[in-house]
C-alpha positions in Angstrom: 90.0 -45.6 120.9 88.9 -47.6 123.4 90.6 -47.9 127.4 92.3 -50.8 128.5 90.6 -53.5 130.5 90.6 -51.9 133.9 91.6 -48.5 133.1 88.7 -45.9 134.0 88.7 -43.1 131.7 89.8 -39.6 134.1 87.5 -36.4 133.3 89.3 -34.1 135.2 91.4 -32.1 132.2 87.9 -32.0 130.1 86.4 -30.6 133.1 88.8 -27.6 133.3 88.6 -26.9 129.5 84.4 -26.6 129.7 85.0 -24.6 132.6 87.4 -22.1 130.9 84.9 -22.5 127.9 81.9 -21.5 129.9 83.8 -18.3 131.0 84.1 -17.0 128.0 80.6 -17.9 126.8 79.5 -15.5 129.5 81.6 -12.9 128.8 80.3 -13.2 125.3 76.8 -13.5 126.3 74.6 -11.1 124.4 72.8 -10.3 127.4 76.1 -8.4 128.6 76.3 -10.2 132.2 77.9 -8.1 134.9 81.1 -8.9 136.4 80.0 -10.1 139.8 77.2 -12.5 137.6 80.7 -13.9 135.8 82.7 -14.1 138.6 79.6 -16.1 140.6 79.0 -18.5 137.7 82.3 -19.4 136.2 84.9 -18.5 138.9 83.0 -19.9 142.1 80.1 -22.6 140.8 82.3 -24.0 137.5 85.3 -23.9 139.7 83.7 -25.6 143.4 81.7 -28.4 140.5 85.0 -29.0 139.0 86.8 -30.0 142.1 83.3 -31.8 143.6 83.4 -34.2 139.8 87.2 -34.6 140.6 87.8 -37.8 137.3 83.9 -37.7 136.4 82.6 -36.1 133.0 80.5 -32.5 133.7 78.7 -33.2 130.6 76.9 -36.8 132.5 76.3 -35.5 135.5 72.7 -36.3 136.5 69.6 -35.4 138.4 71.3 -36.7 141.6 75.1 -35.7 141.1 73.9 -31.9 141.4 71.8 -32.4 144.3 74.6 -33.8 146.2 76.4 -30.9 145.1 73.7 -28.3 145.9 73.9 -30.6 149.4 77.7 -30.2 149.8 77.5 -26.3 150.7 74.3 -27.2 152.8 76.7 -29.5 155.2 78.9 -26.4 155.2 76.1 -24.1 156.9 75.8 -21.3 153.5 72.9 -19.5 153.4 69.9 -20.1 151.0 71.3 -17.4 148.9 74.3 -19.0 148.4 72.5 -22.1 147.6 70.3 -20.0 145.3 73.0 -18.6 143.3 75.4 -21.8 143.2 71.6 -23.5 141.4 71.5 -20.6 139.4 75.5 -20.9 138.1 74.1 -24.5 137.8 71.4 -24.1 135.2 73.4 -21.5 133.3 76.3 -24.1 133.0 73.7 -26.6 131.7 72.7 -23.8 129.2 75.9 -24.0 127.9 76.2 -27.2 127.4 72.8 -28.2 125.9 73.5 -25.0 123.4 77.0 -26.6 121.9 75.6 -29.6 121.6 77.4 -31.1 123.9 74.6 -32.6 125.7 71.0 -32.9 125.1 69.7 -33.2 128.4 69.3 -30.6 131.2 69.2 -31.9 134.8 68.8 -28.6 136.2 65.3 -29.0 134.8 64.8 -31.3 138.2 65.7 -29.0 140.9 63.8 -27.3 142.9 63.2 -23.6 142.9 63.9 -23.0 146.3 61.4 -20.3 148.0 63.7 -17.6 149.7 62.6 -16.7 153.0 60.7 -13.4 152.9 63.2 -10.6 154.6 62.8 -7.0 154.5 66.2 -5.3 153.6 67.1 -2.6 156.0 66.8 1.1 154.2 69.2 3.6 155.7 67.5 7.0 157.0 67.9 10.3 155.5 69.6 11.1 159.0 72.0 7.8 158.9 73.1 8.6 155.4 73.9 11.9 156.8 75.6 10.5 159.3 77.7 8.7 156.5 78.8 11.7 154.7 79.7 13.4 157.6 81.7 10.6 158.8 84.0 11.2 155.6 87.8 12.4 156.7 89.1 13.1 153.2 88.0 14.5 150.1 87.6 10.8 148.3 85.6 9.6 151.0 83.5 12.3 150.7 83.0 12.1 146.8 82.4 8.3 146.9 79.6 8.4 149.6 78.3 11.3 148.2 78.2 10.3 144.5 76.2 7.2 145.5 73.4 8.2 147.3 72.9 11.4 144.6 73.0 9.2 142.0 71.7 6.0 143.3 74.5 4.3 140.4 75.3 0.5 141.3 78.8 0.3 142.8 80.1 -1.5 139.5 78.9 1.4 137.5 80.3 4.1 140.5 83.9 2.6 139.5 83.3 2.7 135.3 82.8 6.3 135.0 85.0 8.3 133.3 85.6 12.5 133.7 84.3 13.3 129.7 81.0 11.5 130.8 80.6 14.2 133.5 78.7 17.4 132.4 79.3 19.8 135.8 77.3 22.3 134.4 73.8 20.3 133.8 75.2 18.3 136.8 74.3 15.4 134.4 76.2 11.5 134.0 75.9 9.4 131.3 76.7 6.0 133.1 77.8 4.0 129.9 77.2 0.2 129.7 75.5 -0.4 133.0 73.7 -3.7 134.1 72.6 -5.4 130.1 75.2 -3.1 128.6 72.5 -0.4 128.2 73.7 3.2 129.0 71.4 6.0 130.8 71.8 9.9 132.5 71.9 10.3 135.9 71.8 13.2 138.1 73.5 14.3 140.7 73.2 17.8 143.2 75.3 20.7 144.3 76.8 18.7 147.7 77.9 15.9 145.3 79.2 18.6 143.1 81.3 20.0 145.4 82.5 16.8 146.9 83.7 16.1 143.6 85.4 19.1 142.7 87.3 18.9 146.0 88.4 15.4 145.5 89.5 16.4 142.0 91.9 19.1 143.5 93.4 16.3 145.4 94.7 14.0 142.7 97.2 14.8 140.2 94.7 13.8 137.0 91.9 15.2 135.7 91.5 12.8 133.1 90.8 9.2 133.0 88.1 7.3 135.4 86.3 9.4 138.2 87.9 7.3 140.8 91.2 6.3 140.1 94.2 4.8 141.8 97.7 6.4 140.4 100.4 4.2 138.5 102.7 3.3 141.0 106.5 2.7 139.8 107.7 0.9 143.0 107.7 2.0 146.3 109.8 3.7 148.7 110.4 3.8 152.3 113.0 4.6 155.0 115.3 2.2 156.4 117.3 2.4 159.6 120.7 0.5 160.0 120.5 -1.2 163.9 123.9 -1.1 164.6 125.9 -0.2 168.1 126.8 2.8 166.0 123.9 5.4 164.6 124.3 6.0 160.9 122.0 7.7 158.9 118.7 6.5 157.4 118.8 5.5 154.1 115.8 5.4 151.0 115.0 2.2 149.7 112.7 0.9 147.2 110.9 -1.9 146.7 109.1 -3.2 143.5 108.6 -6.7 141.5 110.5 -7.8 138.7 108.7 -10.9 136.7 106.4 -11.4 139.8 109.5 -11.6 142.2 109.9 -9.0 145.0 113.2 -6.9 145.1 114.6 -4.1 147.5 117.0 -1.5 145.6 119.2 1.2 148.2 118.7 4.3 146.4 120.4 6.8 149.1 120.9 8.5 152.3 118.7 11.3 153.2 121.2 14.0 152.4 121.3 12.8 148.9 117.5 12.6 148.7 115.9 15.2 151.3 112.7 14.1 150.1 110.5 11.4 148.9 110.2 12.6 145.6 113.9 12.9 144.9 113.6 9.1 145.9 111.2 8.4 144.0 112.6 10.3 140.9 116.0 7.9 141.4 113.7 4.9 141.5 112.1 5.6 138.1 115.6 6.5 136.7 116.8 2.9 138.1 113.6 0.9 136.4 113.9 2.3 133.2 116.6 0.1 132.7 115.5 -3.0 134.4 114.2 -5.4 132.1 111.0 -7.3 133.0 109.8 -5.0 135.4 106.6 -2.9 134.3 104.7 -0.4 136.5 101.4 -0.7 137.1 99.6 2.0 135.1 96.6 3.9 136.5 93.1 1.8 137.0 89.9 2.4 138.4 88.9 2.0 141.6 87.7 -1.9 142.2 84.2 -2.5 143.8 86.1 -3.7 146.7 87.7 -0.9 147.2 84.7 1.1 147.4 82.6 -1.4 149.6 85.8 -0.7 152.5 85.4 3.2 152.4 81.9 2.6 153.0 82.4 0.3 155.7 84.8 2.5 157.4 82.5 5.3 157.4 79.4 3.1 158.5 82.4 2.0 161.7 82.8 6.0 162.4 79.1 6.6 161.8 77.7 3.9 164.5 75.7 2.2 162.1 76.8 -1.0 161.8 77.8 -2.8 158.6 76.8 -0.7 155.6 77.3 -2.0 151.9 77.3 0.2 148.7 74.1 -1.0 147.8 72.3 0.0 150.7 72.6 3.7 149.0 71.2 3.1 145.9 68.6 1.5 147.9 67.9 4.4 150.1 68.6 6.9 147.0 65.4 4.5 145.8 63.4 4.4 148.7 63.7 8.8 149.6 63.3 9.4 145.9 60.0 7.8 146.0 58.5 8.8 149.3 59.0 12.2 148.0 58.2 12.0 144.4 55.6 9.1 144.0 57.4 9.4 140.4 57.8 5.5 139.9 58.7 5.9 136.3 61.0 8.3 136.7 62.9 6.6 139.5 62.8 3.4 137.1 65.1 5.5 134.3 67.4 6.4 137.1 67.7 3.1 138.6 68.3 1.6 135.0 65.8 -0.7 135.7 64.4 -2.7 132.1 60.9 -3.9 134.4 59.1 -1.6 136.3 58.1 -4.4 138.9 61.9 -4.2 139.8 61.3 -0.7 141.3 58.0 -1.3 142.8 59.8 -3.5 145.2 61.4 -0.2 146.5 57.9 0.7 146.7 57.3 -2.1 148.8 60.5 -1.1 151.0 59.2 2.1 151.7 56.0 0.9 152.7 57.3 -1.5 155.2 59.7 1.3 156.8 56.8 4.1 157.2 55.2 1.1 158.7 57.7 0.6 161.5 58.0 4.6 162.2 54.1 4.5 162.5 54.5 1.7 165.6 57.1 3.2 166.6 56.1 6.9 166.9 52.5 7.7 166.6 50.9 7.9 169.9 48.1 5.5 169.8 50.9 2.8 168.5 52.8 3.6 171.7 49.7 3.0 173.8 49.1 -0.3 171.7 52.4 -1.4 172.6 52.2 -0.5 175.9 49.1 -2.4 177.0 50.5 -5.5 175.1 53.1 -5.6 177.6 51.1 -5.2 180.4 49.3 -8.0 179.7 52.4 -9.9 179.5 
């Protein structure tokens, strides 16, 4: 059925349905993509190129439409590597689109592999990630920071692992369906251990994931009347019902000394709410863990500090002592052992940097450099 005279055809709802389509091709994909790769590719790219087409088909979008898009987020100032992976969401779209048949041409084909600028990541001492763990003020913080570096497990895979896949007495972890859905042991020491066991004696559970937030049925709090008169502070809870936010009164003090009696009346009130569900226990998010680690890199004096940069040093102390590439590979859960070498190549560049910076003749190098300054 042809448009009227005049009438421009509008894209914009058949834009949104290959976008939903496209997420769940890569959470079908047999290459198992991670969650962050999903989340980059369908919820950022498919979601930024469906608002930059606005009425315009996806599917005959050429050479130049996506280089003006690639050129959009240079005008906003992102980095390479946000450029980078917006190209890469780019191409995997195009992927899709070529493999339903939807379109037999790839434009992505056209751009330019951009050539990263060289940077050597920074690699945490054996002394800073001391300085991490000793920054840890409660048992969780402890286990989390501690768990990383032992086992040098990508934060994604720090948040999937469950209590049955611990064995305490090998001190062994079967990390199941890692990066490309594989699974693989890790190992982990007495100090991450102990850190565990204490953080374990902390929570109520000692079943489920290894770091787990609690169902939560509401919560409660104390509320003070301001009135001319004093009158006694009163327990009230607070909670959502079908996405809307509701306060209950539940009691003065001296009917519920304590915030479990409060607590206990709350559940007794929601049992017969309908439409209200409480949130049942889940495992820690990535986020999550990335703001433990930045509080203790704040307390520390060391600067911003990311999960990664663990597994990186875990990488990079594991080698320098080892020299055991391969077995640092079936750690990391690396497929290519090229991947590790570039730890290798990590821990070159830092032993270069403590040589200039500490060996004597280095010192006197430096010294006369300036001189002649």
């Amino acid at each position: 059925m042809s448009s009227s005279p005049g009438l421009s055809r509008s894209y914009a709802r058949a834009n949104q349905e290959l976008a939903k389509s496209f997420r769940r091709y890569l959470e079908g994909h047999p290459r198992h993509l991670s969650r962050d790769t999903i989340r980059n590719y369908a919820d950022e790219t498919a979601k930024y190129f469906v608002e930059f087409m606005g009425s315009r088909s996806m599917v005959e979008a050429d050479h130049q439409v996506l280089r003006e898009f690639l050129g959009s987020f240079d005008a906003r100032g992102c980095s390479p590597s946000t450029l980078d992976r917006h190209a890469a969401g780019l191409r995997a779209f195009f992927r899709f689109l070529v493999l339903t048949g939807l379109t037999k041409n790839d434009p992505t084909l056209r751009l330019a592999h951009r050539k990263m600028p060289k940077r050597v990541p920074r690699v945490l001492t054996i002394a800073e990630v001391e300085a991490l763990i000793a920054a840890a003020r409660s048992p969780i913080e402890r286990a989390v920071v501690e768990m990383l570096y032992a086992t040098g497990v990508r934060v994604s895979e720090l948040c999937n692992i469950r209590l049955e896949n611990i064995d305490f007495a090998e001190r062994i972890i079967l990390v199941k369906k890692g990066k490309g859905g594989k699974d693989r042991y890790v190992l982990f020491g007495v100090p991450a251990a102990k850190a565990i066991r204490d953080y374990l004696d902390s929570r109520p559970s000692r079943t489920g994931f290894l770091f787990e937030m609690p169902a939560r049925c509401g919560h409660v709090y104390f509320n003070q009347y301001r009135t001319k008169r004093p009158r006694p502070r009163r327990w009230v809870g607070l909670l959502l019902v079908n996405g809307v936010r509701r306060t209950i009164a539940l009691g003065s003090q001296d009917e519920l000394p304590t915030e479990q009696d409060a607590r206990r009346k709350l559940s007794r009130i929601t049992a017969g709410i309908p439409g209200y569900h409480p949130r049942p226990p889940a495992p820690y998010t990535t986020r999550a863990v990335s703001i433990i680690i930045n509080k203790l890199a704040r307390r520390a004096g060391l600067g911003r500090v990311h999960p990664h940069m663990l597994r990186r040093a875990f990488a990079c102390h594991m080698l320098v002592a080892s020299k055991n590439i391969r077995a640092v590979q079936d750690l990391l859960g690396h497929d290519n052992v090229g991947t590790t070498q570039l730890y290798t190549h990590l821990t070159i560049e830092q032993l270069k940097a403590t040589h200039e910076q500490t060996h004597p003749h280095e010192q006197k190098r430096g010294r006369d450099a300036k001189r002649k300054r």
